[in-house]
N, C-alpha and C positions, 0 to 999 in steps of 0.2 A: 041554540046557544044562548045563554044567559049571557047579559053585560053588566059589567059592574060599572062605576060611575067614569072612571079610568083607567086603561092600562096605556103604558107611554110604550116608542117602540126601545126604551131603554130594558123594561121590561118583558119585552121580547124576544130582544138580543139574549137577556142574560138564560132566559128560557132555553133558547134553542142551545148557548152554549154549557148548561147542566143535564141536555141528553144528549152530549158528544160531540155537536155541530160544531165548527170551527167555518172563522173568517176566511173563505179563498179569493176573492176581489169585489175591488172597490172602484166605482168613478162618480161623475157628481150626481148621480140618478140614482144608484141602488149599491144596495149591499149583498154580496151573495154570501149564504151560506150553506155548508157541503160537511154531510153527518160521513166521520169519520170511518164507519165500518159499511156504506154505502155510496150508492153514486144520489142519494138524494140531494134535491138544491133547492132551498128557501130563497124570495129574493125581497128583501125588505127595503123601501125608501131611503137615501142616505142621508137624509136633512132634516133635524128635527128631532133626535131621538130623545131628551123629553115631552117632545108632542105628542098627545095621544093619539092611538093605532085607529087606523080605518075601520070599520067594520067588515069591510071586503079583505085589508088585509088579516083582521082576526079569525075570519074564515075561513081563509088561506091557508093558514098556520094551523089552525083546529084539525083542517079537512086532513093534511100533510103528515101530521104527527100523530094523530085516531085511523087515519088511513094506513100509513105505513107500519103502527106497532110500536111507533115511540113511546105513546103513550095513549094511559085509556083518557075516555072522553069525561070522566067523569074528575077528573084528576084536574081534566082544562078546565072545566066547567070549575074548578075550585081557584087555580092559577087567576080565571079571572074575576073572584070573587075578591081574592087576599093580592093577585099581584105579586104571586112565589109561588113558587113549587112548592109541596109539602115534603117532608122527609121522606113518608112514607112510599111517596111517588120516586123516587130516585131509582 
């Protein structure tokens, strides 16, 4: 996994919710989120989301999303170059 200089977890939210993922709860620790045509569950920090992402959690997310078929690795590998999705990736 390449890193770019920053990606925030604003970044990552918006990621997960442009391949379907949507908000299922919240408390003061984490954010879960839950892809709409599965039972998969992300759970990201809930404090800070302009702070930039951990490396564990970027990993998390890469493994999650290239794991499951959300998406290819090569696509993450650009998300975290630019910090978007590309079109093409949708």
């Amino acid at each position: 996994m390449k890193s770019k200089l920053h990606v925030t977890y604003r970044q990552l939210e918006n990621l997960l919710l442009q391949l379907g993922f949507v908000e299922t709860g919240r408390d003061d620790k984490a954010i879960v989120y839950q892809h709409s045509g599965a039972d998969s569950l992300i759970l990201l920090p809930a404090k800070g989301s302009d702070r930039d992402a951990r490396g564990a959690d970027l990993m998390s997310v890469e493994r999650h999303l290239v794991g499951w078929g959300y998406l290819e690795e090569a696509d993450f590998e650009d998300f975290l170059q630019t910090g978007a999705l590309s079109v093409e990736s949708r």
